[in-house]
C-alpha positions, -999 to 999 in steps of 0.1 A, spaced: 333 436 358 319 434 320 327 468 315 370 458 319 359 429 289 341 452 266 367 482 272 395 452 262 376 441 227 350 415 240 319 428 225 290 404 230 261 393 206 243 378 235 246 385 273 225 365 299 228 378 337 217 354 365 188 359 381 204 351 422 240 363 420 263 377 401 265 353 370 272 364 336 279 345 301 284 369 268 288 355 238 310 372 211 304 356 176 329 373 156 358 364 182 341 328 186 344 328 223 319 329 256 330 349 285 311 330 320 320 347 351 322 335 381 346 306 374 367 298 408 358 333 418 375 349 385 360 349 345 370 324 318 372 325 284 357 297 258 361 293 226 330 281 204 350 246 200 354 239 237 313 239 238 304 205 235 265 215 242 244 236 259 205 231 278 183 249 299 165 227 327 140 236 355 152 244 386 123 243 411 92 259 407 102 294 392 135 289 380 153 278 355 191 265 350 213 272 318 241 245 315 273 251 294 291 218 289 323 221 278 357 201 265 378 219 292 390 193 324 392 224 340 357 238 339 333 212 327 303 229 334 290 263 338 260 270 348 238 303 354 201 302 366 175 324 345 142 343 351 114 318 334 104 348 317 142 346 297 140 310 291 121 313 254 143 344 242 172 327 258 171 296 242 160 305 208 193 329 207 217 303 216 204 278 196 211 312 167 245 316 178 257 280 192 234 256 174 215 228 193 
């Protein structure tokens, strides 16, 4: 599926893939916009101004959750669940690329 984005122009900075399914978020600074996938079974775009914040939370004992909150009515949140062994090299990118 990322292959169609990239082959289109989206060339991500940062890619995270979920640990359980078949998540994705990229992150393409010089466009200024996130690609999330699966949104309603399809991918959505964001721009960097729709991001109102971002956190990464536990989820259970190995796990833990990545939470994109957004300005869009339509997709509030996104959310992707991460290998505790991302979560430092994770974070410390996004907070790089989308601030804190």
């Amino acid at each position: 599926q990322v292959g169609v984005f990239l082959a289109a122009g989206f060339h991500p900075h940062l890619e995270v893939f979920a640990k359980m399914n078949d998540a994705y978020l990229g992150i393409d600074v010089s466009a200024r916009r996130l690609l999330v996938y699966p949104v309603n079974g399809a991918e959505h775009f964001f721009r960097f101004d729709e991001v109102n914040s971002w956190r990464i939370v536990p989820a259970g004992k190995r796990n833990h959750r990545l939470e994109v909150l957004t300005s869009n009515l339509d997709v509030p949140v996104f959310s992707i669940v991460l290998r505790s062994a991302e979560v430092l090299s994770t974070e410390a990118r996004l907070s790089i690329l989308l601030g804190s």
